[in-house]
C-alpha positions as CSV (number, residue, x, y, z in Angstrom):
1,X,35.5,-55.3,-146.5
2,X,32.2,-54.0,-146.1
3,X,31.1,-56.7,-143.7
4,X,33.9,-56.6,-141.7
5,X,33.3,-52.6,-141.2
6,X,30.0,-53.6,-140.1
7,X,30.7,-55.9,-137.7
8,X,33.4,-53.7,-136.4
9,X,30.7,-50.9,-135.9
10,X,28.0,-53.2,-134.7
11,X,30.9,-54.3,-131.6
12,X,32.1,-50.7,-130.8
13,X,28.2,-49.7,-130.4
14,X,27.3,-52.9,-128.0
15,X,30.5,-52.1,-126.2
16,X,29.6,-48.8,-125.5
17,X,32.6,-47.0,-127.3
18,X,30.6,-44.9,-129.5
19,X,29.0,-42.8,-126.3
20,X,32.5,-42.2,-124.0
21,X,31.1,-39.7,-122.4
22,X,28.1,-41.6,-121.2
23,X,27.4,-41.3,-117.3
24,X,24.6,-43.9,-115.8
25,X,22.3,-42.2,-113.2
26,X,22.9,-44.8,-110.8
27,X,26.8,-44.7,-110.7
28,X,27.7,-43.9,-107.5
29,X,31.3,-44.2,-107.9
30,X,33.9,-41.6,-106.4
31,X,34.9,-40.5,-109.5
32,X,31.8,-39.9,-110.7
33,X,29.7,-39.1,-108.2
34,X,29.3,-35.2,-107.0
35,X,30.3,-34.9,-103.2
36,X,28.0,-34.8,-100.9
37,X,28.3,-34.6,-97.2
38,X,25.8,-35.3,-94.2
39,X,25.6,-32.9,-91.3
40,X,25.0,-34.4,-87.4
41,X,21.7,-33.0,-86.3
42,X,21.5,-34.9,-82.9
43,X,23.7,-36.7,-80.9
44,X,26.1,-39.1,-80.8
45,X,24.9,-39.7,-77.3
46,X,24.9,-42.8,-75.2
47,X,21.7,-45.0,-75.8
48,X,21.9,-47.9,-73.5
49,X,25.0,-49.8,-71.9
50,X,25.8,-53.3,-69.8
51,X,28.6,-53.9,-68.3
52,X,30.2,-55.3,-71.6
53,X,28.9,-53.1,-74.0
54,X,26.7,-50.3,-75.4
55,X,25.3,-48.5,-78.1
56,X,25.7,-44.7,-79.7
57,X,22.9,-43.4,-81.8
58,X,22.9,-40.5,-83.9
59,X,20.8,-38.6,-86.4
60,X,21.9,-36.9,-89.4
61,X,20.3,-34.6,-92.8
62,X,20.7,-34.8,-96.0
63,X,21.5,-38.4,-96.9
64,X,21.4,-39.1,-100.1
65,X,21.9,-42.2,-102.7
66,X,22.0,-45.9,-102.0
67,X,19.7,-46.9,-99.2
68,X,23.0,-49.1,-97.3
69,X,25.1,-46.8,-94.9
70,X,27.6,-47.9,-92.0
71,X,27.4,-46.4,-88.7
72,X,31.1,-46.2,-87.2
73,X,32.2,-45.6,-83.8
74,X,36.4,-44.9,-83.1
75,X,36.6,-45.8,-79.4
76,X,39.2,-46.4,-76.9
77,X,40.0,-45.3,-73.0
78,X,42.8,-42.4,-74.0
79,X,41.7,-39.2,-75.9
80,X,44.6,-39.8,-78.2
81,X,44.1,-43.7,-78.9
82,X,40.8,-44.0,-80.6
83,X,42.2,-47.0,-82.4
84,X,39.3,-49.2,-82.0
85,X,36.6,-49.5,-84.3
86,X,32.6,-50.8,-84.2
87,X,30.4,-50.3,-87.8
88,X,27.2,-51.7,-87.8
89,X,24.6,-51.7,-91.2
90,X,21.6,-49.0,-91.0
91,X,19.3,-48.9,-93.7
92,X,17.7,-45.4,-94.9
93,X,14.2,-44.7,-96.0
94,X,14.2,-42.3,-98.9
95,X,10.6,-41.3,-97.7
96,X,12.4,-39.7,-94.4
97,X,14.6,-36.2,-94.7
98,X,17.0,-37.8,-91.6
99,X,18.6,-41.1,-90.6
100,X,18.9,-42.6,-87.7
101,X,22.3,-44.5,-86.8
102,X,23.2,-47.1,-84.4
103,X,26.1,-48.9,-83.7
104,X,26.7,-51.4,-80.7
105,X,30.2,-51.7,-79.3
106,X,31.3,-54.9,-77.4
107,X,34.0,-56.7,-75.3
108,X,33.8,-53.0,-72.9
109,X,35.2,-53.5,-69.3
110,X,33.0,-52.7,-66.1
111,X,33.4,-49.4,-64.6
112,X,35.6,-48.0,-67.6
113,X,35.1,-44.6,-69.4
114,X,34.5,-45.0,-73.1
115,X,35.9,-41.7,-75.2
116,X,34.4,-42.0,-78.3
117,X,33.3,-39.8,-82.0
118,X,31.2,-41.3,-84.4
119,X,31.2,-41.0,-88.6
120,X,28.8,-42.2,-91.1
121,X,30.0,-44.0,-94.7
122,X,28.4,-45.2,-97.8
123,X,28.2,-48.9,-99.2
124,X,31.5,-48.6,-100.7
125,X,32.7,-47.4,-97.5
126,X,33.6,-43.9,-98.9
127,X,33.3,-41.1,-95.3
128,X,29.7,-38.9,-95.7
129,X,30.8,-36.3,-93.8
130,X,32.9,-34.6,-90.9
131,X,32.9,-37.1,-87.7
132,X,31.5,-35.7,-84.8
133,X,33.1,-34.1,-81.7
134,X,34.6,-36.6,-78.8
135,X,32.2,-37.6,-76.3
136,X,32.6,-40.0,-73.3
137,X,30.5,-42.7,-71.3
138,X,31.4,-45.0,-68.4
139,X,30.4,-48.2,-68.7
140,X,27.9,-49.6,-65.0
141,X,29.5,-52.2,-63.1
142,X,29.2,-55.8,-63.5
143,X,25.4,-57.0,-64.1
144,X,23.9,-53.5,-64.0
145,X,22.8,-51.5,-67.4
146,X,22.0,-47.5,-68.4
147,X,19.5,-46.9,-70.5
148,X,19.2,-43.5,-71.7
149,X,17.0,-43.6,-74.6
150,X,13.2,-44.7,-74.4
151,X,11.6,-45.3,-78.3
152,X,8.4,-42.8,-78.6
153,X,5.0,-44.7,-78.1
């Protein structure tokens, strides 16, 4: 009887049933993780576009966790149809206090005004934080291309 006590004990304590209350540092789960929301500090705004696509790029504070985050862009042509959707990966350095998004959107029509908001999530695709205000581009006509963003020197 003895042994079989032991044994018992020795499995509940590799299972992890004798600490239920245990919470691992690096759970990032909803359920377990305190809520924690990013704030837009610049932007979206309209970094370059062709006559078939473009890209939005924003900034925003207080990121926090895994280093993985998704960029996401609802986009359509009616104010009330934002029904499409572009996500692209961005990767955050924990040394900066910001990150940078950027998410290219494709198959755009020449000469067509893009109305737009943007919203950043985490790895398990959980929203960060509130998404931003509409905003609005028209893509240039065929074979031409805006750039309004230049990268500092």
């Amino acid at each position: 009887m003895k042994k079989l006590v032991f044994v018992t004990v020795v499995f509940a304590a590799a299972c992890g049933l004798s600490t239920p209350n245990r919470l691992i540092a690096d759970d990032q789960s909803p359920g377990n993780a305190t809520a924690h929301r990013v704030h837009i500090t610049e932007g979206p705004q309209l970094e370059s576009a062709t006559d078939n696509s473009a890209i939005i790029r924003w900034t925003a504070d207080r990121v926090k966790g895994t280093s993985l985050r998704y960029g996401v862009v609802h986009y359509g042509t009616d104010l009330h149809g934002l029904s499409q959707t572009a996500k692209s990966p961005n990767r955050w350095n924990g040394a900066l206090p910001a990150m940078i998004y950027r998410v290219q959107i494709n198959h755009l029509k020449p000469e067509t005004t893009c109305i737009y908001r943007v919203e950043s999530v985490d790895a398990k695709d959980i929203s960060e934080g509130p998404e931003s205000a509409v905003s609005q581009f028209t893509t240039p006509a065929a074979g031409e291309r805006i750039v309004n963003f230049t990268q500092p020197e």
